[in-house]
C-alpha positions as CSV (number, residue, x, y, z in Angstrom):
1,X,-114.5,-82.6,7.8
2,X,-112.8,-79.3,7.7
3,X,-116.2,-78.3,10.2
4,X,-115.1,-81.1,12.4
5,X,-111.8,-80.3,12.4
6,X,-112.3,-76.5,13.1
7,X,-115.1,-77.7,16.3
8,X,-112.5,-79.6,18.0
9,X,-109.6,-77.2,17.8
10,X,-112.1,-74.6,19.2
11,X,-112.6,-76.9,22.1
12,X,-109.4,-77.8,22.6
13,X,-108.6,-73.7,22.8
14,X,-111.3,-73.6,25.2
15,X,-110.5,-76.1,27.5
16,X,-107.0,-74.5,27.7
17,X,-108.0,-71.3,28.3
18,X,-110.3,-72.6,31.3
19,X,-107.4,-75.2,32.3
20,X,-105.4,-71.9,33.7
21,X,-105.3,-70.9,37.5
22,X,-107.4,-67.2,37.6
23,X,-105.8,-66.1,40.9
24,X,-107.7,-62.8,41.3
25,X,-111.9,-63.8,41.4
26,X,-112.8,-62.4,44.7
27,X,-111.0,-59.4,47.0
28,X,-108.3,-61.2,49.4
29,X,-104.6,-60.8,50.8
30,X,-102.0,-62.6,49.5
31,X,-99.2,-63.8,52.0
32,X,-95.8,-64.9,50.2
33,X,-92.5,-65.1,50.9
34,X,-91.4,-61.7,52.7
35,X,-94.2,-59.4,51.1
36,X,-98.0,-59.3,51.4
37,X,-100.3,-57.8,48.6
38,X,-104.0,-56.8,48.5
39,X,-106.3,-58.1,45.3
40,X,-109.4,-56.1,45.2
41,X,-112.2,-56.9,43.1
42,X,-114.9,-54.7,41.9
43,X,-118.3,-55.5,40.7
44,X,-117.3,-55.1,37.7
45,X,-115.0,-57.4,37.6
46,X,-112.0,-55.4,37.5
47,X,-108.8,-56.5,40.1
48,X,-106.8,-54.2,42.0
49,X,-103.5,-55.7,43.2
50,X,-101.3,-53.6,44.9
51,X,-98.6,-53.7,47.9
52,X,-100.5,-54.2,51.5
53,X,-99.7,-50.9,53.7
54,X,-99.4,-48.6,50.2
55,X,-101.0,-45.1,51.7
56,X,-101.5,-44.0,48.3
57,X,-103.5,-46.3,46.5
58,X,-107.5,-45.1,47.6
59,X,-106.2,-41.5,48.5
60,X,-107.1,-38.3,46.2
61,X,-104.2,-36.1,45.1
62,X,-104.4,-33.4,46.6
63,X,-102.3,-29.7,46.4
64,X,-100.8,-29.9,49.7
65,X,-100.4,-25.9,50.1
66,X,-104.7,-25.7,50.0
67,X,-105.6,-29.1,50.5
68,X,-108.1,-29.1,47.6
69,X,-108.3,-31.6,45.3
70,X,-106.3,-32.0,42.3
71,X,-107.7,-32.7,38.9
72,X,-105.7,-33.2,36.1
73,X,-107.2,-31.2,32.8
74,X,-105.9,-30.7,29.4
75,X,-104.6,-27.5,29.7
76,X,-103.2,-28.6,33.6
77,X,-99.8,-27.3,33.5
78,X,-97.4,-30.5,33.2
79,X,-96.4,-32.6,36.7
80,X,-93.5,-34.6,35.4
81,X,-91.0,-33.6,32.7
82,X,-91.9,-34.8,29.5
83,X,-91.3,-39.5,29.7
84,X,-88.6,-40.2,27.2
85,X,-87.6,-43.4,25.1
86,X,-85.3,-44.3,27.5
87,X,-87.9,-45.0,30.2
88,X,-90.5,-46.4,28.2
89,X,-87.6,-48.9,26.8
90,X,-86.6,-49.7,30.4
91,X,-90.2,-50.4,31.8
92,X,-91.0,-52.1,29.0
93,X,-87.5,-54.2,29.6
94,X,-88.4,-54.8,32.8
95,X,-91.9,-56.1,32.0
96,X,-90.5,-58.6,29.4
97,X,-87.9,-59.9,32.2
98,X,-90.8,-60.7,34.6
99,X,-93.0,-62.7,32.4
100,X,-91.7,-66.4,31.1
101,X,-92.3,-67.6,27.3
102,X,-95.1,-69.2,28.0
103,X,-97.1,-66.1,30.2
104,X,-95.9,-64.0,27.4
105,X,-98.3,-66.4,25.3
106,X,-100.8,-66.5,27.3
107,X,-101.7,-62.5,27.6
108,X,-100.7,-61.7,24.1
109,X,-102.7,-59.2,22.3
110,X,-103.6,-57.6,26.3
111,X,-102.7,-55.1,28.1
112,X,-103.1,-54.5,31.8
113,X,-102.8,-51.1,33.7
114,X,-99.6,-50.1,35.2
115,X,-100.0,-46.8,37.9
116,X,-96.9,-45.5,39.5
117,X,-97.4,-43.2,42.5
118,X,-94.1,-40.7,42.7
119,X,-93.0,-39.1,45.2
120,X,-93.3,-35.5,44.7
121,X,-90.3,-34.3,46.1
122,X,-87.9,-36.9,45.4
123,X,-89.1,-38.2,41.6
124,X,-88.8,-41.6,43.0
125,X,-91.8,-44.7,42.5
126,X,-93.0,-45.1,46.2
127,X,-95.6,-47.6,45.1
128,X,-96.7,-49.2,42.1
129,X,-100.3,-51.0,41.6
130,X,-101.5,-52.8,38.9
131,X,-105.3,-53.0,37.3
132,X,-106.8,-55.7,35.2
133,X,-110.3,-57.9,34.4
134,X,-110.7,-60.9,36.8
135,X,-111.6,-63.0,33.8
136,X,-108.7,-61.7,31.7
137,X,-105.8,-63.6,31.2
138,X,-103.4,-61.2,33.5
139,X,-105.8,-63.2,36.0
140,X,-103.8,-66.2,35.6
141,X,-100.1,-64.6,36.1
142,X,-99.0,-65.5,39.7
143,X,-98.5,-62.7,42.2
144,X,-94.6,-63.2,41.8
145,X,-94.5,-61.8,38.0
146,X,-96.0,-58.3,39.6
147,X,-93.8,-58.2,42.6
148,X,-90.7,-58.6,40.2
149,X,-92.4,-55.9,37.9
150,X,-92.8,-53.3,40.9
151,X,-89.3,-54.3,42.3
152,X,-87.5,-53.7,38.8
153,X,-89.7,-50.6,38.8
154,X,-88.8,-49.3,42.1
155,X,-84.6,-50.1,41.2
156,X,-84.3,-48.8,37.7
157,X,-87.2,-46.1,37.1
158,X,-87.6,-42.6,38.5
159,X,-89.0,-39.2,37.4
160,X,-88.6,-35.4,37.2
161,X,-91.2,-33.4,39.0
162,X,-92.1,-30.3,37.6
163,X,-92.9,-27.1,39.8
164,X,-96.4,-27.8,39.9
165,X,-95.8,-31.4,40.4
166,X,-94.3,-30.7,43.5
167,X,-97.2,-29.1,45.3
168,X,-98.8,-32.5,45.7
169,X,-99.0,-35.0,47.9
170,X,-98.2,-38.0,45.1
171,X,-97.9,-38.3,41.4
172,X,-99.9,-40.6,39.9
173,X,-98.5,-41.7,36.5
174,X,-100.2,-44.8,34.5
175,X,-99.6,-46.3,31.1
176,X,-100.9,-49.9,29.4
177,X,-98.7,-52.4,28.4
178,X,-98.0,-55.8,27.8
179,X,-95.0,-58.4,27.4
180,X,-93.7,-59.0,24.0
């Protein structure tokens, strides 16, 4: 009995996990409202979603005095001042506020990618993009959650450039999180 039992509530998990909308299973543009964003979709499955017209996105960092290319190493002097508490409290805040009860369910235990391109001179987010498996279940979150996300993102967050930061064309700052 217990067997039984244990066979059907595995189906019934199933069937709910394949009952969800995946929005992001091939590369397309999404039109809403008064924004448009790109999904791209790698072979490997991995989505790409991201403001339509964002310059940053594909383009290398680069050290705008030389115009070689940046890489970051571990002993790379530091391109931000150091992320405090604060800001990880108020992305996180603003993460939580964008997802209902219910999407909070649905992703827990998952994380998605977050990258924040900053403008060099100012500090401030220029554009935000967000990375995640087509299969996943960030697949099934509607392209309104992540507009609200890089909005609230946009408004409340910002950074500190360091010298070196400032020689380059963008700063590129990623973390991976998840609603709670």
């Amino acid at each position: 009995m217990k067997t039984f039992i244990t066979f059907i509530y595995l189906i019934s998990c199933t069937l709910y996990l394949f009952a969800q909308p995946s929005y992001y299973t091939q590369t397309k543009t999404f039109t809403e409202n008064d924004y448009i964003y790109q999904c791209d979709v790698r072979e490997s499955g991995m989505v790409t979603l991201y403001k339509k017209g964002d310059k940053w996105i594909y383009t290398p960092q680069i050290i705008r005095s030389t115009g070689e290319h940046f890489i970051m190493y571990d002993d790379t002097p530091d391109i931000i001042e150091t992320v405090n508490n604060d800001f990880i409290y108020t992305c996180k805040s603003i993460i939580n506020k964008a997802f209902s009860s219910t999407e909070k369910q649905r992703v827990k235990g998952s994380k998605f990618v977050l990258s924040m391109y900053i403008n060099p001179d100012t500090g401030k987010i220029d554009e935000v993009a967000f990375e995640f498996f087509s299969i996943g279940s960030y697949a099934t979150i509607p392209i309104s959650v992540y507009r609200n996300i890089e909005l609230g993102i946009k408004q409340k967050l910002s950074f500190k450039p360091t010298t070196e930061g400032k020689k380059l064309n963008y700063i590129l700052y990623w973390i991976d999180v998840s609603p709670e």
